[in-house]
C-alpha positions as CSV (number, residue, x, y, z in Angstrom):
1,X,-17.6,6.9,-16.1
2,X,-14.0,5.2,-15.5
3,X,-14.2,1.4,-14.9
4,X,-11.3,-0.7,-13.7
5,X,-11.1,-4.6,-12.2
6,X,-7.4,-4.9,-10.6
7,X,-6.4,-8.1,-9.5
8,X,-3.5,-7.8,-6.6
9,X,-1.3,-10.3,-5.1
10,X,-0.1,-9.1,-1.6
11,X,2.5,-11.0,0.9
12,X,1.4,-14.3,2.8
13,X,-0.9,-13.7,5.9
14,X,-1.5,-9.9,4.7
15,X,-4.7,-10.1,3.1
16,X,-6.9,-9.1,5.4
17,X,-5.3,-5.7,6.0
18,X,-4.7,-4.8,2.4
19,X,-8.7,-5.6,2.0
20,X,-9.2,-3.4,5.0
21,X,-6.9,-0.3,3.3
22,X,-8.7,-0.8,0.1
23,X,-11.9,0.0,1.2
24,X,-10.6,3.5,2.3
25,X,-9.6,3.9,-1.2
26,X,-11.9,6.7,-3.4
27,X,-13.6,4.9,-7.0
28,X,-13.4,1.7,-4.8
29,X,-16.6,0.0,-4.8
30,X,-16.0,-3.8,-3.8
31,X,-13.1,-5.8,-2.9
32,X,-13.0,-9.7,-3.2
33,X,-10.9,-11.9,-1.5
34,X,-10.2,-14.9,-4.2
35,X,-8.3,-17.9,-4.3
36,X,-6.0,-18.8,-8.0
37,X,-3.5,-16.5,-9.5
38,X,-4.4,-13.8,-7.7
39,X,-5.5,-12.9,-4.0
40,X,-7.4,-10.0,-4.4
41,X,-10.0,-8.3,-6.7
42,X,-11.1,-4.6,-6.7
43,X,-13.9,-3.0,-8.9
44,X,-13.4,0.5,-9.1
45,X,-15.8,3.7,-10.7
46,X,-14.1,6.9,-10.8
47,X,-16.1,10.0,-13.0
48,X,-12.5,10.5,-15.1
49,X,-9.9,8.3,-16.8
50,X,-7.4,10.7,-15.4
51,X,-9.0,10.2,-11.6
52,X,-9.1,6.4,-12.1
53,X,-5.0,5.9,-13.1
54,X,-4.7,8.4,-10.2
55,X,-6.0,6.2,-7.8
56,X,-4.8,3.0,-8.7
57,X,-0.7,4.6,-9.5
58,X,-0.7,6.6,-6.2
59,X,-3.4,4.8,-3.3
60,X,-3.5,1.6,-4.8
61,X,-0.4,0.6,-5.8
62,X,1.1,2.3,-2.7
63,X,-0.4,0.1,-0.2
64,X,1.4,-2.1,2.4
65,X,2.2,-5.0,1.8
66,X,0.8,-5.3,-1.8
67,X,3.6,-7.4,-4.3
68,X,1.4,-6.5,-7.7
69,X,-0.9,-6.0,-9.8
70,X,-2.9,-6.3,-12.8
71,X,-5.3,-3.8,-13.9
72,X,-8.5,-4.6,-16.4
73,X,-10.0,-1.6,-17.7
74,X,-14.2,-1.8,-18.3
75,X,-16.4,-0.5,-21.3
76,X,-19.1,-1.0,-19.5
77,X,-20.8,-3.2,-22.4
């Protein structure tokens, strides 16, 4: 099992919708709005290494109105 935390920042007053696309996203299995650096947080599982940069380079990274991202990859200690 592939395990990823990627913290987003999105555009002002978008947050809501980005959350919303998120959830549509496959491996995604909790998204946090959060107040600091960042305005999002998303937990992802995927079975495969591979399938996790997958989704965050091409669903992730691709959604409206996100400006970045920063991804923390899990060993699952």
């Amino acid at each position: 099992m592939a395990r990823a935390f990627v913290l987003i920042n999105c555009e002002l007053g978008s947050e809501e919708q980005v959350v919303s696309d998120l959830k549509q996203v496959g491996c995604v299995k909790s998204v946090y709005g959060v107040f600091g650096a960042y305005d999002i947080l998303t937990n992802l599982e995927c079975e495969r290494l591979e399938e996790l940069r997958q989704m965050i380079i091409s669903k992730i990274r691709k959604i409206d109105n996100i400006r970045s991202t920063i991804t923390l990859m899990g060993t699952g200690v």
